[in-house]
Backbone as CSV, one residue per row, in Angstrom:
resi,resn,N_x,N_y,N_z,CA_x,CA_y,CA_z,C_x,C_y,C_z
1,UNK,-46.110,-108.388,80.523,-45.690,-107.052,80.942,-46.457,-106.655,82.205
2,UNK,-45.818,-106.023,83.225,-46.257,-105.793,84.706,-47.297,-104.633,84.042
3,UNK,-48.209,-104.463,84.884,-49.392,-103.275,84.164,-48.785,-102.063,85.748
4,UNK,-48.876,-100.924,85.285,-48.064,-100.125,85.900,-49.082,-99.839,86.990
5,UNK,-48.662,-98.924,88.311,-49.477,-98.879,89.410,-50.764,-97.974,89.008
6,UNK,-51.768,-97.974,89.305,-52.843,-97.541,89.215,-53.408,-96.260,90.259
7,UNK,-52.207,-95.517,91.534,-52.636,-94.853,92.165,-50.983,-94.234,92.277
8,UNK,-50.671,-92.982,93.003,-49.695,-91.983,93.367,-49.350,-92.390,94.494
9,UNK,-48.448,-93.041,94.782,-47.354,-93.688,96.015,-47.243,-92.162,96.957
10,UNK,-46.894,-91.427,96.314,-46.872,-90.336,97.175,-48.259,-89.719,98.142
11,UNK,-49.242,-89.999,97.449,-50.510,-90.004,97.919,-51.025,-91.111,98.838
12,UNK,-50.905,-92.029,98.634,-51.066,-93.165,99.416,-50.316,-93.175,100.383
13,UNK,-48.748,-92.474,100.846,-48.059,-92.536,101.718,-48.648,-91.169,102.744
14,UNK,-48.933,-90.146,101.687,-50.058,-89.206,102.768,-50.723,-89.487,103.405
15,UNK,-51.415,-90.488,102.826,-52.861,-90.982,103.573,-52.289,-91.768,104.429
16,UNK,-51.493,-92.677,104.414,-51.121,-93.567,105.915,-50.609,-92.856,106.681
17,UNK,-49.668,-91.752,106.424,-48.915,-90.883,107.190,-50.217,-90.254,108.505
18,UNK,-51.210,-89.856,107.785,-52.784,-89.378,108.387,-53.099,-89.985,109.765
19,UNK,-53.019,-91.793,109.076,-54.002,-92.762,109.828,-52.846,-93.043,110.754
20,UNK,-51.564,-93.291,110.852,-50.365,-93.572,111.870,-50.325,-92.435,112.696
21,UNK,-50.140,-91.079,112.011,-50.446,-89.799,113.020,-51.206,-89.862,113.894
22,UNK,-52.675,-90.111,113.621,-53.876,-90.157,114.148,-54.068,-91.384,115.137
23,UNK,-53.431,-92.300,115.088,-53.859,-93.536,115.252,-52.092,-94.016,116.331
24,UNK,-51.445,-93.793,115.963,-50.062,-94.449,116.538,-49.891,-95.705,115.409
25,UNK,-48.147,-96.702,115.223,-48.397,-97.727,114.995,-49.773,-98.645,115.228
26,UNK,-49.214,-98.984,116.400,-50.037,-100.164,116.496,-51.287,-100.528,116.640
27,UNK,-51.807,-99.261,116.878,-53.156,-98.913,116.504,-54.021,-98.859,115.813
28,UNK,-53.029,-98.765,114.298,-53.545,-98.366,112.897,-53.819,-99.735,112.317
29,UNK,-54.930,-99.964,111.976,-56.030,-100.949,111.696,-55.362,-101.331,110.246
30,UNK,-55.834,-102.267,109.335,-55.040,-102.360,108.339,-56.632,-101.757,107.286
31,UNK,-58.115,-102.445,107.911,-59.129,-101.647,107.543,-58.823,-100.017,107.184
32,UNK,-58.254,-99.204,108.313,-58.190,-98.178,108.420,-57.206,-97.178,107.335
33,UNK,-55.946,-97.959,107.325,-54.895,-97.632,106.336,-55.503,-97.856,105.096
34,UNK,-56.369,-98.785,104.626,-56.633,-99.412,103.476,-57.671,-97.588,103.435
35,UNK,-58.807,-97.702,104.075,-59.368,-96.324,103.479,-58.887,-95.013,103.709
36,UNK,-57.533,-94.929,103.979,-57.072,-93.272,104.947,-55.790,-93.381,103.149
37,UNK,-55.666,-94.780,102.328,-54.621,-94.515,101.353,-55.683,-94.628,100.136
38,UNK,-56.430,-95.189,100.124,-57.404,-95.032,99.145,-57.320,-96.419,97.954
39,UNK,-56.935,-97.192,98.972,-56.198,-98.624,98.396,-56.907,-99.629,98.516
40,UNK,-56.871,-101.056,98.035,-57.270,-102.295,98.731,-56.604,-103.376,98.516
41,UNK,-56.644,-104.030,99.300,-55.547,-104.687,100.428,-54.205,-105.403,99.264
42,UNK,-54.738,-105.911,98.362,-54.086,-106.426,97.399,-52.870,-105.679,96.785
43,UNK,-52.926,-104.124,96.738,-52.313,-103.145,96.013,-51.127,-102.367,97.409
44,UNK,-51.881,-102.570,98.300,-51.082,-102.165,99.574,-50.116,-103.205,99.687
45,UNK,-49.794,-104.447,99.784,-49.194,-105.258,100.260,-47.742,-105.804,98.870
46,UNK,-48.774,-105.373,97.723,-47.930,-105.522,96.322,-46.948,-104.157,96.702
47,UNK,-47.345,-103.178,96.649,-46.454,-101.880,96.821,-45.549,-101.477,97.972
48,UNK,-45.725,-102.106,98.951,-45.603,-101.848,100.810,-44.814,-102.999,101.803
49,UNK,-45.252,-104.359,100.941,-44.810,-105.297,101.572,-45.326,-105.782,102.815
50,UNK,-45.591,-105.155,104.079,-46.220,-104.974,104.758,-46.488,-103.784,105.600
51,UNK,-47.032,-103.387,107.123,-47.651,-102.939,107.742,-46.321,-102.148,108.126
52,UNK,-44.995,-102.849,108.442,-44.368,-102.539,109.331,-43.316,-101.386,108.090
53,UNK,-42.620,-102.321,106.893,-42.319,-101.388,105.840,-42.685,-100.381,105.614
54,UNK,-44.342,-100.075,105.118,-45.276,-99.386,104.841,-44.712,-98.306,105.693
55,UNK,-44.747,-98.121,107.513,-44.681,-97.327,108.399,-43.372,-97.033,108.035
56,UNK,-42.236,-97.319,107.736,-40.683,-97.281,107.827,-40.635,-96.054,106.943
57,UNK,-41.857,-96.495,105.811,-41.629,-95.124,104.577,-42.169,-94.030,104.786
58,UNK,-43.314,-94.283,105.675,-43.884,-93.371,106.215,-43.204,-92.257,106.442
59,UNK,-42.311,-92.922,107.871,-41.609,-92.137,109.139,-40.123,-91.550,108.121
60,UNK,-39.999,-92.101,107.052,-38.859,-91.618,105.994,-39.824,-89.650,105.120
61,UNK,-40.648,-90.200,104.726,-41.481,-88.996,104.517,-41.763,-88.083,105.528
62,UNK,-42.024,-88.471,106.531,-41.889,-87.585,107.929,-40.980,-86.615,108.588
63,UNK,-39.613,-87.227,108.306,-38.800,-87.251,108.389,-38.655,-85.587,107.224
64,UNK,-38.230,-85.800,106.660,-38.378,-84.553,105.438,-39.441,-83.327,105.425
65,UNK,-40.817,-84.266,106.046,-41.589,-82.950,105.960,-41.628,-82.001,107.228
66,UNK,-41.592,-83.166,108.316,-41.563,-82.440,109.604,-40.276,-82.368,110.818
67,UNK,-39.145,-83.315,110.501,-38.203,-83.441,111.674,-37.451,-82.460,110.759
68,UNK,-37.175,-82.196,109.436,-36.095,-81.512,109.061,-36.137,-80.189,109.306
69,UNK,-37.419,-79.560,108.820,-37.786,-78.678,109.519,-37.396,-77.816,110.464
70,UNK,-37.629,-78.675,111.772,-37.111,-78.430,113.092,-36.078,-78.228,112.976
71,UNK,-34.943,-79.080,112.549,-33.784,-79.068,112.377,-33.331,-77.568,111.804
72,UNK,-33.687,-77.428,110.961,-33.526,-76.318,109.884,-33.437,-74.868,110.952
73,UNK,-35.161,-75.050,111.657,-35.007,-73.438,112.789,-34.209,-73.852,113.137
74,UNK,-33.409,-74.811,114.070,-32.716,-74.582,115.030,-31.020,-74.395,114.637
75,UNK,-31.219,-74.299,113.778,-29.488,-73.946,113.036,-29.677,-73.252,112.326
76,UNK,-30.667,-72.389,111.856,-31.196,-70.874,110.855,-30.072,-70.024,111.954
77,UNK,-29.208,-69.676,110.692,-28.019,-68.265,110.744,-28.899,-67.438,110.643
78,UNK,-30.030,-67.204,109.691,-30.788,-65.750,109.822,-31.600,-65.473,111.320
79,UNK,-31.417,-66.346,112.075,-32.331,-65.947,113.412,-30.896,-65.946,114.095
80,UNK,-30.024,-64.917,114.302,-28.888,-64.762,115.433,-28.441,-65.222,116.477
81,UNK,-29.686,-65.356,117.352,-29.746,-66.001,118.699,-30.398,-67.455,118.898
82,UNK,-29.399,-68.432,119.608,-29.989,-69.566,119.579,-31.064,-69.711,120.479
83,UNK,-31.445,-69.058,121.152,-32.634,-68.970,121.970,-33.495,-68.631,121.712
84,UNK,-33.575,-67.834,120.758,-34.859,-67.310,120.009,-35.433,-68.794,118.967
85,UNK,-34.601,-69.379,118.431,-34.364,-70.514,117.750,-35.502,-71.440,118.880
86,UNK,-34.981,-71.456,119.648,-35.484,-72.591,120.714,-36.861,-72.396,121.428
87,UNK,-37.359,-70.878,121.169,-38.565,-70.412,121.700,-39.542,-70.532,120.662
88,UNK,-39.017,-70.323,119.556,-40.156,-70.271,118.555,-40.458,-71.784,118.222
89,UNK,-39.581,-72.703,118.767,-39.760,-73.781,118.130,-40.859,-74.542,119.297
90,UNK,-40.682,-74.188,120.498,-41.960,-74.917,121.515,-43.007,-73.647,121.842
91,UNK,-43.075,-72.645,121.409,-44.110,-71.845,121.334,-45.102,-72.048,120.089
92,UNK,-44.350,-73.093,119.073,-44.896,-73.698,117.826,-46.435,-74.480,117.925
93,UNK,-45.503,-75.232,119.135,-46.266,-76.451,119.670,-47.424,-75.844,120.705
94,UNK,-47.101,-75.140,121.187,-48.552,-74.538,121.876,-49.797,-73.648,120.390
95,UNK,-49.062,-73.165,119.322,-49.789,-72.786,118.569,-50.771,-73.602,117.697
96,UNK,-50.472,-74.867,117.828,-50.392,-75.808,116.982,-51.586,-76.770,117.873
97,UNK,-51.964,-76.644,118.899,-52.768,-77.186,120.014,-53.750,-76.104,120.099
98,UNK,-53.252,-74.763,120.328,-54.740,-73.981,120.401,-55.326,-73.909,118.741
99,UNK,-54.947,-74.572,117.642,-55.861,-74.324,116.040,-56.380,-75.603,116.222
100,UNK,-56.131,-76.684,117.248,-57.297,-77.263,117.108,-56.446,-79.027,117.023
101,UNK,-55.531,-78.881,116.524,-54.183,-80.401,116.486,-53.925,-80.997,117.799
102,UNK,-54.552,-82.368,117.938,-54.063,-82.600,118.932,-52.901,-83.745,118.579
103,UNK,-52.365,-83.948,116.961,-52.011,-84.950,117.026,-50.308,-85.149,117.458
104,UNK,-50.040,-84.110,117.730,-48.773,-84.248,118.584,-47.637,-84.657,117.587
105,UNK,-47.003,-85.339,117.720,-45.954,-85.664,116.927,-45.620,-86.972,116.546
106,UNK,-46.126,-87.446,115.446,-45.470,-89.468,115.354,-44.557,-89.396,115.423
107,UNK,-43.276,-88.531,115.532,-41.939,-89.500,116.022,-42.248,-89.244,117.749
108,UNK,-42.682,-88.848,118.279,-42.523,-88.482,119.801,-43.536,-89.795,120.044
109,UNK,-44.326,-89.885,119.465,-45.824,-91.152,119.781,-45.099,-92.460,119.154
110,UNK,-44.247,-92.477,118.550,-43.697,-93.803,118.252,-42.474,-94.265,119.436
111,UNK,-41.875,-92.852,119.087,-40.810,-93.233,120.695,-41.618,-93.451,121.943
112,UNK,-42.903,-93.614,122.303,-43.511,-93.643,123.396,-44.075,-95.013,123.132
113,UNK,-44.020,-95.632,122.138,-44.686,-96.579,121.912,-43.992,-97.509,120.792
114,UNK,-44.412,-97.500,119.787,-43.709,-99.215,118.518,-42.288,-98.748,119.053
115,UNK,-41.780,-97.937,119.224,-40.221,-98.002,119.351,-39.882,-99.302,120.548
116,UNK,-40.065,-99.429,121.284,-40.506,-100.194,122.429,-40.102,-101.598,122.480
117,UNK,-40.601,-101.889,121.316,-40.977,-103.555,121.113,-40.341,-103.907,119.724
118,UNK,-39.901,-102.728,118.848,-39.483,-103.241,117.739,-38.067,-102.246,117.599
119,UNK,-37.193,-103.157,117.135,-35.658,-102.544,117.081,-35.325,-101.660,115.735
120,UNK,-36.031,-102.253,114.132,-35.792,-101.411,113.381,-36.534,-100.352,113.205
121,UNK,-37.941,-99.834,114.207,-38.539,-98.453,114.330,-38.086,-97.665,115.179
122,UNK,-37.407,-98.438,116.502,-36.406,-97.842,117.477,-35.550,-97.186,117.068
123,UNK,-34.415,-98.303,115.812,-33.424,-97.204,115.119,-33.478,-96.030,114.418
124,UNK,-35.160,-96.477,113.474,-35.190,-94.994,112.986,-35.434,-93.974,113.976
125,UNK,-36.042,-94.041,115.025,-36.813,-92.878,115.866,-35.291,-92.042,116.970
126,UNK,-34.590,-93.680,116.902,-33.037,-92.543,117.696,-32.368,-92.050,116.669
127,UNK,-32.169,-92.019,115.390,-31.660,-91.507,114.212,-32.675,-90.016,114.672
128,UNK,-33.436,-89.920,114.081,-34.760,-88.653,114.228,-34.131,-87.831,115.233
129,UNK,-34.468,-88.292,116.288,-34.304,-87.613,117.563,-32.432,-87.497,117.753
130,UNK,-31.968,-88.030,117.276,-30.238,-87.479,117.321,-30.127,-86.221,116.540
131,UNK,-30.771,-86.333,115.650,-30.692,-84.939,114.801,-30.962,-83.988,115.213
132,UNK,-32.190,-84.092,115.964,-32.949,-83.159,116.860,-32.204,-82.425,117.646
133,UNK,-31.839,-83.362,118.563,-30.259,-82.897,119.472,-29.473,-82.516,118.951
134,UNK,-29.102,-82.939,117.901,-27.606,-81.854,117.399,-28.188,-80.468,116.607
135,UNK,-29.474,-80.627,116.116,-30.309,-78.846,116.175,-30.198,-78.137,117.565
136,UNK,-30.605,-78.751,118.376,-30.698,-78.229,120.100,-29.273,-77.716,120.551
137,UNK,-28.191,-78.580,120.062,-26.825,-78.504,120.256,-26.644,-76.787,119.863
138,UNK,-26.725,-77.108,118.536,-26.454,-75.756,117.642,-26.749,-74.700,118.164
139,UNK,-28.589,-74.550,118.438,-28.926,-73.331,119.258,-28.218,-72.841,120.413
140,UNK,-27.924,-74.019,121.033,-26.886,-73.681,122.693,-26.096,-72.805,122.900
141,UNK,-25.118,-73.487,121.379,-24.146,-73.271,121.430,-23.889,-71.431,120.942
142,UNK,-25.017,-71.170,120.384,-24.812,-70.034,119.873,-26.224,-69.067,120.532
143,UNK,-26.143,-69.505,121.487,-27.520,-68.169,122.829,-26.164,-67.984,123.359
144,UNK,-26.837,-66.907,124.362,-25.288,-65.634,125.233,-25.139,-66.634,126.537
145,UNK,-25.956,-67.122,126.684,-25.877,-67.845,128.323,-25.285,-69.370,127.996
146,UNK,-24.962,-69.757,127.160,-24.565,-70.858,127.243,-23.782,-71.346,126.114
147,UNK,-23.077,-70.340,125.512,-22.166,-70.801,124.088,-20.830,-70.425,124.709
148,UNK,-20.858,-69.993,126.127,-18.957,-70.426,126.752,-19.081,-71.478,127.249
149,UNK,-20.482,-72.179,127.380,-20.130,-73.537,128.163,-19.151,-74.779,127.967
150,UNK,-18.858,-75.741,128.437,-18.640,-77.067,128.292,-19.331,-77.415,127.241
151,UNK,-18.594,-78.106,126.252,-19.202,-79.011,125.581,-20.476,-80.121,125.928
152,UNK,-19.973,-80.229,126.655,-20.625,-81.542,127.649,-21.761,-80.640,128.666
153,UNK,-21.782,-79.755,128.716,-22.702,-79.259,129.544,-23.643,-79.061,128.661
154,UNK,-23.064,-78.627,127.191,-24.471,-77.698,125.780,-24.442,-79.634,125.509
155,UNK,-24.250,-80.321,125.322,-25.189,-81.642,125.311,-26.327,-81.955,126.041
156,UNK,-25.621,-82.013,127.409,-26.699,-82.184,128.765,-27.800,-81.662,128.328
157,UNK,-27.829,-79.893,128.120,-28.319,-79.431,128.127,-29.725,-79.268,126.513
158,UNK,-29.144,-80.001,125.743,-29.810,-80.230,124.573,-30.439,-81.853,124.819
159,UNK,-29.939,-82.470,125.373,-30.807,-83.701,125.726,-32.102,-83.714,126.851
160,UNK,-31.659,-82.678,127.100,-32.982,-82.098,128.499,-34.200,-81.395,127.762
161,UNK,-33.656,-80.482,126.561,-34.749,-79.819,125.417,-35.291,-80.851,124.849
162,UNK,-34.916,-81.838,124.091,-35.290,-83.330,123.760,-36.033,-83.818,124.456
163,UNK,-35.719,-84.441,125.803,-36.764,-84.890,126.429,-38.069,-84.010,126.819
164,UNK,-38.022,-82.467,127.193,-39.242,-81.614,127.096,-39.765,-81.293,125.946
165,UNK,-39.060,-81.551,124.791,-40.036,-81.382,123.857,-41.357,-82.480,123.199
166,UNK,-40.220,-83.836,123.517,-41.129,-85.293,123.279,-41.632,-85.171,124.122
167,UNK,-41.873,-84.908,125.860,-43.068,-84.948,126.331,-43.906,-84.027,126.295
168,UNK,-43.580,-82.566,125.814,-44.913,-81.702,125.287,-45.628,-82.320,124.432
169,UNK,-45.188,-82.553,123.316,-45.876,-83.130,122.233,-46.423,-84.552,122.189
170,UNK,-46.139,-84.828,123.783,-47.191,-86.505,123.800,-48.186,-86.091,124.602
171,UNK,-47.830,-84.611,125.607,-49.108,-84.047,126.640,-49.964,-83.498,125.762
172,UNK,-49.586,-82.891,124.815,-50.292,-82.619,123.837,-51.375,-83.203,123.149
173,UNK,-50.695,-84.596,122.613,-52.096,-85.513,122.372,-52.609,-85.905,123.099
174,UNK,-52.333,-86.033,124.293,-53.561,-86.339,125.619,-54.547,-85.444,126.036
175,UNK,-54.283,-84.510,124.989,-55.466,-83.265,125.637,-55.418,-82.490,127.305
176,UNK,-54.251,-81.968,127.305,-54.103,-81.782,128.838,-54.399,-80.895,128.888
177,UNK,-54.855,-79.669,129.914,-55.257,-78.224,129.457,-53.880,-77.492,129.212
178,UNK,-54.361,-76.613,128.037,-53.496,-75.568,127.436,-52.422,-75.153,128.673
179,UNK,-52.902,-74.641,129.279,-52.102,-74.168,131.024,-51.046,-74.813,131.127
180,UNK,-51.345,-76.275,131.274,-50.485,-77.060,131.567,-48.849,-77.380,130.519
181,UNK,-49.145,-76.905,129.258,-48.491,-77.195,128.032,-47.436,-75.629,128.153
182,UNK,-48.938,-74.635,128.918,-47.722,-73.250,128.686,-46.462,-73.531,129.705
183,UNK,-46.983,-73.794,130.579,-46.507,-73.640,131.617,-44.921,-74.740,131.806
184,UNK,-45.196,-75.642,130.754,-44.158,-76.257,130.375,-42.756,-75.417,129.431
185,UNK,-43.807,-74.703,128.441,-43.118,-74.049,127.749,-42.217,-72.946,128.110
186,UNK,-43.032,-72.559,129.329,-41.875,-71.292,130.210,-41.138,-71.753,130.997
187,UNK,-41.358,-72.881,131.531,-39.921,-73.485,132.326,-38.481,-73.788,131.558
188,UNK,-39.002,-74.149,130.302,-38.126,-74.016,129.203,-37.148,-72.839,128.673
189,UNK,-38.175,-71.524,128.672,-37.894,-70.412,128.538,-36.853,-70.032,129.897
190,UNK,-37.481,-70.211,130.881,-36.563,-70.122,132.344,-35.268,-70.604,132.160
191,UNK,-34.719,-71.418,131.493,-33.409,-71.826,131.268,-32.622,-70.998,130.710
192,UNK,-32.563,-70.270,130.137,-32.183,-69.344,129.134,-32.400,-67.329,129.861
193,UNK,-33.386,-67.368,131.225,-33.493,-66.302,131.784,-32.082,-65.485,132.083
194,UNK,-32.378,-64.324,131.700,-31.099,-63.395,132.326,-31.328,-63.661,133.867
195,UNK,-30.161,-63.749,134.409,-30.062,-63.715,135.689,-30.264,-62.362,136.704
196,UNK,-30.701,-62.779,137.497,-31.208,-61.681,138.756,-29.630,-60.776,138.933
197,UNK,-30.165,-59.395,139.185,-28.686,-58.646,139.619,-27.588,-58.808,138.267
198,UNK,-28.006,-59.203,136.957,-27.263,-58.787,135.857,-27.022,-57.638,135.247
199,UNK,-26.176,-57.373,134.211,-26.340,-55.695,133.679,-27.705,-55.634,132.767
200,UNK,-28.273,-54.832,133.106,-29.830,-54.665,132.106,-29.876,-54.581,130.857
201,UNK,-28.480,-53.843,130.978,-28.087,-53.109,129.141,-27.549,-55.232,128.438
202,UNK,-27.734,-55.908,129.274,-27.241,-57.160,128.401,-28.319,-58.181,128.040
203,UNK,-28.147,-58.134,126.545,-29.209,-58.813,126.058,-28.985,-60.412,125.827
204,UNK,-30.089,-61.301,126.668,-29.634,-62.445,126.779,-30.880,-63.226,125.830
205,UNK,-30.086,-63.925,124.917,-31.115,-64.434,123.928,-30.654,-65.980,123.785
């Protein structure tokens, strides 16, 4: 009879989730995973298979705790305006840098990196980030300045939020000064500005 596991899979996937955050793929030591899950090596490899699996479940848990999330503000009916949607969500990321986090985002640090060189972390990370975009979509489509657009323009325009948001959140872990991160964040905001010589009484969100 198999003797049943001896530790909480869910716990152990915390703890690597930690050391991959902290660390990137390929970075993450197998030393390191072994003490960030509270495992040894024998019990990791019985449960995990390997290094690369291990990460797959990871970025599956990730996935749920933190990309859905996102997803979620950016198509929340209780917030009216898709722009408000879209502000709170990279004004997040500056909040989230001044408490002291520099760890930015493992799907944004994987797309900068293991995505690269390996095709089945690639697929998960454009799965991730498609979702993302069709949250970004949503908001577009429903702010005052840009929900008569083209279809094809509220894409453009949600693949451009995509790419500024994965590179906030990789300037982010580089420790760049705060300044630099706001200042990203209002160019962002600038997209969405009421225009010069508009009616005042019109509220553009």
């Amino acid at each position: 009879m198999a003797r049943p596991r001896e530790f909480d899979e869910n716990d152990a996937l915390d703890g690597a989730m930690d050391v991959f955050w902290t660390h990137g793929f390929e970075n993450s030591s197998l030393p390191a995973l072994l003490e960030g899950m509270q495992l040894t090596r024998g019990s990791l490899y019985k449960a995990f298979a390997d290094k690369k699996n291990l990460f797959l479940m990871v970025m599956e848990k990730y996935e749920k705790a933190m990309v859905a999330p996102v997803v979620e503000l950016l198509t929340d009916p209780a917030i009216p305006y898709g722009t408000k949607r879209i502000e709170q969500l990279f004004d997040s990321v500056l909040e989230t840098v001044r408490n002291g986090d520099y760890r930015g985002c493992l799907l944004c640090t994987t797309a900068a990196g293991a995505a690269s060189v390996d095709q089945e972390i690639a697929d998960k990370v454009h799965e991730l980030i498609s979702d993302m975009q069709r949250g970004f979509e949503v908001s577009i489509g429903q702010s005052v300045k840009f929900r008569s657009a083209d279809k094809q323009v509220q894409q453009q325009l949600a693949n451009h939020l995509v790419t500024q948001y994965t590179g906030l959140r990789i300037l982010a872990r580089s420790r760049v000064p705060i300044e630099l991160l706001e200042q990203s964040v209002d160019s962002v905001k600038l997209i969405f500005a009421k225009p010069e010589g508009s009616d005042p009484s019109a509220h553009i969100n």
